[in-house]
N, C-alpha and C positions, 0 to 999 in steps of 0.2 A: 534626188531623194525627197528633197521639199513638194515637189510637185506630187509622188507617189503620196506621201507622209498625208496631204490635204482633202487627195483625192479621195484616199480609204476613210479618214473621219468624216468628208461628206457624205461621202455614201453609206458606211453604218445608220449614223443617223435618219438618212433619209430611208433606207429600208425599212427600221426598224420603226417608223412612222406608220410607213404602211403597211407592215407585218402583225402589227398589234389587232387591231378593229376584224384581220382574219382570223386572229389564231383565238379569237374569243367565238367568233362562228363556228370553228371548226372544233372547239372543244380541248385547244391542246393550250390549256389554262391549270395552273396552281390555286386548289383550292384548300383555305383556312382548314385545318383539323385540330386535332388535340395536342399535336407534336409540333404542327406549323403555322404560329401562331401572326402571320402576316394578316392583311385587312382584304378582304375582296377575291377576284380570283385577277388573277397575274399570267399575265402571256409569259408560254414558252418557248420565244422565238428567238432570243437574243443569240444564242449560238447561229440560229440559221440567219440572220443578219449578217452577222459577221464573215460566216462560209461563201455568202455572197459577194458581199463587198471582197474577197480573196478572189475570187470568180473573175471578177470586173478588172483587179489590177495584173490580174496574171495576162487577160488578153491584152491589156494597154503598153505594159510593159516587159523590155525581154529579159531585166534582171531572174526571171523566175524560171530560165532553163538552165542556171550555174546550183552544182550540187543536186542535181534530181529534183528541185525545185517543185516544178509541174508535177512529179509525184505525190510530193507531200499531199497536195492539193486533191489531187485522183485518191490518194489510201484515207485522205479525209474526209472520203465521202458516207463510207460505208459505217463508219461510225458513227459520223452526224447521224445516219439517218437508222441507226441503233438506238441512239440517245433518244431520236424524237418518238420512235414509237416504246422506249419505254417511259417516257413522259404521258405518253397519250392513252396505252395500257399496260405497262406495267411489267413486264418483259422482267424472264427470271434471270438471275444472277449468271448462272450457267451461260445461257444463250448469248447475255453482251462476252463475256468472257471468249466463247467462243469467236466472236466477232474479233476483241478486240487483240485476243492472241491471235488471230491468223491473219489479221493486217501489219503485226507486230513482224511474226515471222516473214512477211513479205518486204517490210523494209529494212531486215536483216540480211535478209538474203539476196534481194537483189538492188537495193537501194543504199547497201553499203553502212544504214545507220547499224554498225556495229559495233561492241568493246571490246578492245582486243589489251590494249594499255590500261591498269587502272592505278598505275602509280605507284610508287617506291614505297606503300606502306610502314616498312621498318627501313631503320637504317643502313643505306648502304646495299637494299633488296629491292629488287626492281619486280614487276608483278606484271606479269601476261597470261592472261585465260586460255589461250591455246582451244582445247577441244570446248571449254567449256563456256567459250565466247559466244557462241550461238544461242543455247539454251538462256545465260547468266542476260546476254543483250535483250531476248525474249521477254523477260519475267521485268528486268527493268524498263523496257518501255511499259505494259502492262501493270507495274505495280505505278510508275508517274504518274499517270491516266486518273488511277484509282486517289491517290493521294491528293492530286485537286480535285476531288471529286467528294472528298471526304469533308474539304474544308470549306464547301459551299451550303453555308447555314444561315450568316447573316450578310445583309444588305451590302453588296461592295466588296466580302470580304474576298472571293475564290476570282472575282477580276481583278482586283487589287493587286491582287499576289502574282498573277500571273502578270499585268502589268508590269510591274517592278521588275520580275524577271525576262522578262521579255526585252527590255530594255535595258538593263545591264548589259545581256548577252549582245546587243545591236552595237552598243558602245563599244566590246571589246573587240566585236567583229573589226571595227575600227583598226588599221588601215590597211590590214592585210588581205581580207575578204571582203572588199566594197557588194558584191553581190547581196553576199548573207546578210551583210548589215542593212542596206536597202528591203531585205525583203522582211527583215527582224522589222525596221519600221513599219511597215505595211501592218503588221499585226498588233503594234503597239497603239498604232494610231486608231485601227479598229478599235483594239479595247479601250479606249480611249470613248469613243462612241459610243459604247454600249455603256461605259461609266458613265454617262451624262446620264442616262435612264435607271441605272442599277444602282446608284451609292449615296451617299445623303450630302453630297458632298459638293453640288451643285443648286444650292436652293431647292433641295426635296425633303421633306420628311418621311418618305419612302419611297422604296422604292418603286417601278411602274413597268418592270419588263424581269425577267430571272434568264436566266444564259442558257438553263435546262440540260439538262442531261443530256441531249447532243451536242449543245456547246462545249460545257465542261469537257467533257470527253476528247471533242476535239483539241480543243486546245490545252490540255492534259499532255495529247499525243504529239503537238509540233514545238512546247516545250523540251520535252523529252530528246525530241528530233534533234533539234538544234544544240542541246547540252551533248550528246554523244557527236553529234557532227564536230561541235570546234575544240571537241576534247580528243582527240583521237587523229591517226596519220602524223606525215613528217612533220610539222610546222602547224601544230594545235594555238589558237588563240588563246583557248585556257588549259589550264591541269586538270587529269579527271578527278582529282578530290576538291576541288575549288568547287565543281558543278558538283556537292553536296552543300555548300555555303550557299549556290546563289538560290537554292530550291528549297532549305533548310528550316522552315516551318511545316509546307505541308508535309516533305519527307518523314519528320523525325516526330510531328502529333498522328500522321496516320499509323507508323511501325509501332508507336507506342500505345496509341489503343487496338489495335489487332492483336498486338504481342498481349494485353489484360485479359483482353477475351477472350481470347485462347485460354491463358492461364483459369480464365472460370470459368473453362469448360463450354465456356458461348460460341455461336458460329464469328469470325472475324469480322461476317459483314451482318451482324446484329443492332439494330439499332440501339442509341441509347444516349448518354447529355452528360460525358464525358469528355466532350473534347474543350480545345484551348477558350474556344468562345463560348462553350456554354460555362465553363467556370468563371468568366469574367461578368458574362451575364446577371450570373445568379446572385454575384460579389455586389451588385447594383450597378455596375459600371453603364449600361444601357449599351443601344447595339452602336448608334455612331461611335461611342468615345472607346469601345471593346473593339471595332474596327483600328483606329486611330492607333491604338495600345498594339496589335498585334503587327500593324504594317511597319509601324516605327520599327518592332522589332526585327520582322523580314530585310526590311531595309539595314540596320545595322551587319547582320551575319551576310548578307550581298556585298557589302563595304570590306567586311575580312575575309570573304572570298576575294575581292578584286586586289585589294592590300595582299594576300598569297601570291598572289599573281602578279601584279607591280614589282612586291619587293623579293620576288625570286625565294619563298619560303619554304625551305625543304620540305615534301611531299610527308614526309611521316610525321611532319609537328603538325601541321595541318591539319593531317587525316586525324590525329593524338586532341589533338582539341575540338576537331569536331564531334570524336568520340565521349571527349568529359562535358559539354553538349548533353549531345544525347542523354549519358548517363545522368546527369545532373536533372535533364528534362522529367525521365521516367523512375527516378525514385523520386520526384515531387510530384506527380500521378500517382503512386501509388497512394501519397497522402494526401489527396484532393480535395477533402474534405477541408484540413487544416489550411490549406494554400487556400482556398475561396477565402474563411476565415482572416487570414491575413491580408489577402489582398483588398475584403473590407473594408478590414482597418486602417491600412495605407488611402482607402478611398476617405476613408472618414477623418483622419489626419490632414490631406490633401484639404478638405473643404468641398469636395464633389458628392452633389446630391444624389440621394440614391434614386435609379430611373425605373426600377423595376415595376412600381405600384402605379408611376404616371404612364409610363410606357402600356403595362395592362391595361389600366384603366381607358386610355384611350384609342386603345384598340378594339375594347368590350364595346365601346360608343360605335365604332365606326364600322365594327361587326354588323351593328342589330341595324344599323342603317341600309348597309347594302348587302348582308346574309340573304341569298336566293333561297328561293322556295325549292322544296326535294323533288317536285318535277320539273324546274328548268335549269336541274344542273346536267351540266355535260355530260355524252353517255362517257362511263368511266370513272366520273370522278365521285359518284358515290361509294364506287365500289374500292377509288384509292383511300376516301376516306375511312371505311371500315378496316379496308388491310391496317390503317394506319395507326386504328384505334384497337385493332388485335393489337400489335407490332407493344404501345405501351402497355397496357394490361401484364402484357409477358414480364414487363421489364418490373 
């Protein structure tokens, strides 16, 4: 595993060395708008990084034919390279959907990642989907996908998380599936790799690489993978309401702003500066320490998912607190306004300076330094930044 573990962080990195300097040729770059207030234009390769480095250790080693393995890696393609071309143009809602429910539906169907068990809900009630195992498996691969997907806004935050999760899951694999855990390293270590370039968390004050919409995506989908693989069959590693703990940020900030926007009447995947980190943001928290703030807490609900699991915790207290969770989450969204407010004040109490004005401000600097001219910006990215600048205007 160690040898696997080292192979995949050298090789992210070194891809993604040499994936940068193209992906700025080729146009498949993040550029600054009015919503995306990063410095320069920012390659989006790190997903395809990563998909590589998987590429490398699946031919080197043969833990990746236990569990359909080699699948994952084949139904990951067609996503990656969903993600990359709507990075590159912009690809409508419909069309990834399409994509990403009918790789869904394939590793349903033939790759087994299906829910068939979801746990003793209530007391003493045990809970099988039966007919509706198929469709229910479908919509939750697909809505995971989307939920890290939702939470990729600032610097480090959507590897972070996936990181963290990624790794729990490797540990628990621990000692009954050495395959799965082996190949959970593989991916932990990548992100690992891609963290060097994406998080502030290494000697960066920004980031230098974004994971892109075919990253995220993929690794959305082998999250997803691996929570319904070792929750499910005779001899599950985990309970399937534990794999709501170990995912249990993006899960429960993406259902609770979809479920608003619906409420007002908005499309779900409306854009807007609602979610966990732009409240923390706007509180002055700045993006490293609004990172730090949300992983602490991902980490925590990981900890009482694994404590469920350790200490053998009935399934319906579990599933009952991760519910008052939730609930707790989304009626302090509804008052979002007042939660920034307080968390303010918590900041201003603390003695933490507010980052917002230095944070702009040095971004305005480092804008007007390297802001390209309107005819040497990538074909496309003019036209992302107008979609982008529609997109606020609405809001």
């Amino acid at each position: 595993m160690v040898e696997a573990f080292g192979i995949s962080f050298l090789s992210t990195v070194v891809l993604i060395r040499i994936l940068m300097p193209l992906a700025v040729r080729a146009g498949l770059v993040d550029v600054p708008t009015l919503r995306k207030r990063h410095d320069g234009k920012i390659p989006l390769v790190g997903g395809l990084a990563i998909y590589a480095t998987l590429l490398v250790v699946w031919l080197l080693f043969p833990f990746w034919s236990v569990k359909n393995g080699s699948w994952l890696i084949g139904i990951g393609l067609p996503l990656l390279l969903i993600g990359l071309a709507d990075d590159r143009w912009d690809m409508t809602p419909g069309k990834r959907f399409v994509v990403e429910g009918g790789c869904a539906l394939f590793a349903v169907m033939y790759c087994g990642i299906r829910i068939h068990d979801i746990g003793s809900l209530l007391p003493g009630v045990g809970g099988t989907l039966v007919l509706l195992s198929i469709p229910m498996s479908v919509v939750g691969i697909v809505g995971g996908i989307n939920a890290l997907n939702m939470t990729d806004g600032v610097d480090g935050l959507a590897g972070g998380l996936a990181t963290l999760t990624l790794a729990a899951l490797a540990l628990l694999a621990q000692p009954n599936n050495v395959a799965l855990a082996q190949q959970l390293a593989c991916f932990v270590a990548a992100m690992l790799g891609f963290m060097v370039f994406n998080s502030r968390f290494f000697g960066r004050a920004r980031a230098s690489i974004f994971m892109g919409d075919g990253g995220v995506t993929f690794i959305g989908f082998v999250i997803v993978w691996y929570l319904i693989l070792l929750s499910q069959g005779a001899s599950p590693a985990i309970t399937p309401v534990s794999a709501l703990w170990l995912f249990a940020v993006p899960l429960i900030d993406t259902v609770t702003i979809m479920s608003r926007r619906i409420g007002h009447g908005q499309s779900p995947f409306a854009a807007d500066r609602e979610h966990l980190h732009h409240i923390l943001l706007l509180a002055g928290y700045g993006e490293k320490r609004t990172v730090i703030v949300i992983l602490t807490s991902h980490l925590v609900f990981i900890l009482c998912g694994v404590a469920s699991i350790r200490f053998q915790v009935p399934d319906w207290i579990t599933f009952a607190s991760f519910a008052f969770l939730f609930s707790t989450y989304y009626a302090s969204m509804n008052h979002a306004w007042k939660i920034m407010k307080k968390l303010k004040s918590f900041r201003e109490w603390a003695g933490f300076e507010d980052r917002r004005r230095e944070d702009r401000d040095s971004s305005r600097r480092r804008s007007e330094l390297s802001a390209p001219d309107a005819g040497t910006l990538p074909a496309g990215a003019d036209r992302r930044k107008r979609k982008d600048r529609r997109s606020d205007n609405r809001q």
